[in-house]
C-alpha positions in Angstrom: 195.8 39.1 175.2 197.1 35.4 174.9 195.4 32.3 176.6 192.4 33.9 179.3 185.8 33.1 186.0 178.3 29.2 187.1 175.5 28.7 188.9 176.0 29.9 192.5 175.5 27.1 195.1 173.7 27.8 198.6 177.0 28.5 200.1 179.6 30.9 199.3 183.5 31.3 200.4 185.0 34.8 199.5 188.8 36.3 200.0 187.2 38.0 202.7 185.2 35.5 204.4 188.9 33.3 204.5 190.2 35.9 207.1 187.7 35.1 209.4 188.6 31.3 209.0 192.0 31.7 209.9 191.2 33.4 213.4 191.0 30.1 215.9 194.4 29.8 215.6 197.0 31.2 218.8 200.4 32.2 217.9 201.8 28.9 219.4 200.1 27.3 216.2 202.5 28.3 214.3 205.4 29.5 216.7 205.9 26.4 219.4 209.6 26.1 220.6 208.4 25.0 224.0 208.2 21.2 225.0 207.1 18.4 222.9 203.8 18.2 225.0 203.2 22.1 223.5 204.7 20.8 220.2 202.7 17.9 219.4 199.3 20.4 220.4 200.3 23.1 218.0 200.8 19.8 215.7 197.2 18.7 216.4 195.5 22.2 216.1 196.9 22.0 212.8 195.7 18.5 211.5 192.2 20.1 213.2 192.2 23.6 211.2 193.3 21.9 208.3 190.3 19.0 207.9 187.8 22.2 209.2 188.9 24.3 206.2 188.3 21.7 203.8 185.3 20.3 205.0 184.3 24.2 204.7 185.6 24.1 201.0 184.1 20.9 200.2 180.6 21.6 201.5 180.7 24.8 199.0 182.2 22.4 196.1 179.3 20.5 196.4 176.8 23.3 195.6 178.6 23.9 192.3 179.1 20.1 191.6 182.4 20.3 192.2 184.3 17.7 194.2 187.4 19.3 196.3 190.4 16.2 196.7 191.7 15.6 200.0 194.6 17.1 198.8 193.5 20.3 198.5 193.9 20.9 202.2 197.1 22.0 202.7 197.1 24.5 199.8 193.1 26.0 201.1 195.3 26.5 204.5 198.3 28.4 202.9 195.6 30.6 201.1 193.7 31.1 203.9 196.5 32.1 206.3 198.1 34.4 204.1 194.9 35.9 203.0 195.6 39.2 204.1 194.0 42.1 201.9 196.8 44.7 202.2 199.5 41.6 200.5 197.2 41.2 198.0 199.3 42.3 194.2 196.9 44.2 192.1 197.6 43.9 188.4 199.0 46.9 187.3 197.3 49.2 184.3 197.3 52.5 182.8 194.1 54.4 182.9 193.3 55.7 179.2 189.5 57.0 179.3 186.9 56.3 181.9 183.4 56.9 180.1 180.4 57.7 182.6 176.8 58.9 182.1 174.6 60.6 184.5 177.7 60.2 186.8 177.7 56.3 186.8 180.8 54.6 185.0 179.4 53.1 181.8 183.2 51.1 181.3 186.9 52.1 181.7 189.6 52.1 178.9 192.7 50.8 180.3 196.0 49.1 178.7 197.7 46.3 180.3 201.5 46.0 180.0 203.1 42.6 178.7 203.5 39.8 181.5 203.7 36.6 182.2 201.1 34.3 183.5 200.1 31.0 185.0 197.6 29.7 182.5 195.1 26.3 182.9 192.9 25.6 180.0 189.9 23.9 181.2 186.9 22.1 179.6 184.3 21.1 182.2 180.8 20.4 181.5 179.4 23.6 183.1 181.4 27.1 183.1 181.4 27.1 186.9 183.1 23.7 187.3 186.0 24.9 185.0 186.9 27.9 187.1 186.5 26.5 190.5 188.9 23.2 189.3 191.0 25.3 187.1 191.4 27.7 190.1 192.0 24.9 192.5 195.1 24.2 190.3 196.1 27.7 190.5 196.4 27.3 194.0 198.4 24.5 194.0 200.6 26.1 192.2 200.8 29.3 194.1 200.8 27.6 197.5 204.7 25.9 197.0 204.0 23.1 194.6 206.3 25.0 192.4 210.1 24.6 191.7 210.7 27.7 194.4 209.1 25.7 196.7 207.3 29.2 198.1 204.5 30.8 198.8 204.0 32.7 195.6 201.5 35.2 196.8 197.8 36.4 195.3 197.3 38.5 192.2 194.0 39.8 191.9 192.0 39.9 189.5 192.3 36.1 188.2 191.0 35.9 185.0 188.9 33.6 182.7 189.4 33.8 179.4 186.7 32.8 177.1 185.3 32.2 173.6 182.1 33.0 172.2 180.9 32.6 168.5 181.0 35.0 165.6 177.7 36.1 166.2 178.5 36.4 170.0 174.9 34.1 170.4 176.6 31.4 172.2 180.0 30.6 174.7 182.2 28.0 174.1 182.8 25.3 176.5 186.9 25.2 176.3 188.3 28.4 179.1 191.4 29.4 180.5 192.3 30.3 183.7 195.0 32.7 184.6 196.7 33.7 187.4 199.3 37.1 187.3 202.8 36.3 188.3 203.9 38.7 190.8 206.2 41.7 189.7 209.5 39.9 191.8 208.4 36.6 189.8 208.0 38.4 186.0 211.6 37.6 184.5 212.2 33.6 186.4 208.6 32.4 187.2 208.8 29.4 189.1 208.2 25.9 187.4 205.1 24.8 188.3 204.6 20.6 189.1 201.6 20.2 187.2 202.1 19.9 183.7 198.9 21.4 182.6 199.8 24.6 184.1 201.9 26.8 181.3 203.6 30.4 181.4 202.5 31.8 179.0 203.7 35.4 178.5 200.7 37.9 176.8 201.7 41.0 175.0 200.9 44.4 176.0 196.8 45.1 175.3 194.4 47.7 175.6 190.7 46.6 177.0 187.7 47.6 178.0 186.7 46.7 181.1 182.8 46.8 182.9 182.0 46.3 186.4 179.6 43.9 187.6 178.4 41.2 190.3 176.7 38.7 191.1 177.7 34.8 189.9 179.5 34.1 186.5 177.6 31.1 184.6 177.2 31.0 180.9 174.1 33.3 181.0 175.1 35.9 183.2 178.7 36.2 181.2 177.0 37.0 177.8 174.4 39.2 179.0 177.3 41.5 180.3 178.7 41.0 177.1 175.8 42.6 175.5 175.6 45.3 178.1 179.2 46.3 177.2 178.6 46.3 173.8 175.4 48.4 173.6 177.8 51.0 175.6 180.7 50.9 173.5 181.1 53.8 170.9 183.3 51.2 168.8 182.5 47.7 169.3 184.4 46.9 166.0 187.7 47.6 167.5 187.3 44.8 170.0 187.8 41.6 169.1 184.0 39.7 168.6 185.1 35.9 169.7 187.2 36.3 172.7 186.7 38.0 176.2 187.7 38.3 179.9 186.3 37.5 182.8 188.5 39.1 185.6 187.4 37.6 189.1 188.5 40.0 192.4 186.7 37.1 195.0 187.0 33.3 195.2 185.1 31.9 192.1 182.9 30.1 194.5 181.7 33.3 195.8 177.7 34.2 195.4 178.0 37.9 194.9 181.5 38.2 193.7 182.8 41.2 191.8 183.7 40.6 188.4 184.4 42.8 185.5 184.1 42.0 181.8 186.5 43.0 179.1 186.7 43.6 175.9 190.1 43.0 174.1 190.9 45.9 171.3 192.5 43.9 167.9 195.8 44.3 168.1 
């Protein structure tokens, strides 16, 4: 699979919990045709949610060192009011083997068909601040700065790719982040505005994918790379450098679920 999600702060913000921040809002937020007075309030309720959303968001950036711009409020309030669960695009797979033991499901063996996605390598200082800003940049992307100018919609999981040595003793600083293009957006994905952001489109690949949750730091990534591969009949077949972290809540999440995968050589 082509180009590929730290230390948990004291607060946490998860797909989930972003429902909940949306409520405060009446339909004439976002539906006023009535007179200017009711115009200008919806106008104000707006300015209000927005700053209340990213204080929220900045409050958890802090705990993960992580400064969030001023201009991430517009895109944290697309996400958040068009956070519904049931909209939410899984990426689609094919189910080859799942291999349990004493009825608890050791990994899965799935293959991914070719696709095209929205790719951000990142090189912070920590793992954590690389996915949260390189997700941050995903989301400008996917809220309208984009040559659609739309809402693109959320994929789940995002996905980290990331690099380890030979000896799989040690993870490299440099990551990608990737966001799935939705099926509609697969053959004309929209341009996106930032320049670091490239479609990249990955061939068809078969991994081999372990659950697990909790936060995603340097640590916790390659001691689920050693759980996988003490589990694996074949660890040779994967590749021994490269891996996945596929991220189903907000990277800022405490206990977010996350799976690990393995990549089999091509």
């Amino acid at each position: 699979m082509g180009g590929a999600g730290g230390a948990g702060g004291p607060a946490a913000i998860t797909l989930e919990e972003l429902d909940g921040l949306a409520e405060e809002s009446p339909d004439s937020a976002y539906h006023s045709h009535g007179s200017s007075l009711e115009e200008e309030a919806a106008e104000r309720m707006d300015d209000e949610e927005q700053e209340r959303l990213l204080n929220y968001w900045q409050s958890v950036g802090r705990g993960h060192q992580v400064d969030v711009p001023r201009d991430m409020a517009e895109p944290i309030q697309q996400l958040t009011r068009n956070n519904n669960p049931q909209e939410r695009q899984s990426i689609p797979f094919t189910l080859i083997q799942r291999k349990e033991k004493l009825g608890d499901l050791l990994y899965e063996k799935r293959q991914y068909g070719k696709a095209k996605w929205a790719c951000i390598k990142m090189k912070e200082k920590q793992y954590e601040q690389s996915i949260c800003l390189g997700f941050m940049k995903l989301m400008r992307y996917i809220c309208e700065q984009n040559s659609s100018g739309l809402y693109l919609g959320i994929t789940v999981p995002i996905v980290t790719i990331v690099h380890t040595d030979e000896a799989q003793s040690a993870m490299r600083q440099a990551v990608t982040v990737a966001y799935y293009l939705p099926e509609v957006l697969q053959d004309e994905p929209p341009h996106p505005f930032d320049s670091d952001i490239i479609i990249e489109e990955w061939p068809a690949t078969i991994v081999y994918s372990r659950s697990f949750r909790g936060i995603t730091n340097e640590d916790s990534i390659m001691r689920e790379i050693s759980l996988l591969a003490a589990v694996l009949e074949s660890p040779e077949l994967c590749l021994r450098d490269t891996f996945i972290i596929a991220g189903y809540t907000n990277p800022a999440a405490a206990n977010r679920h996350n799976e690990i995968w393995f990549l089999q050589r091509p």
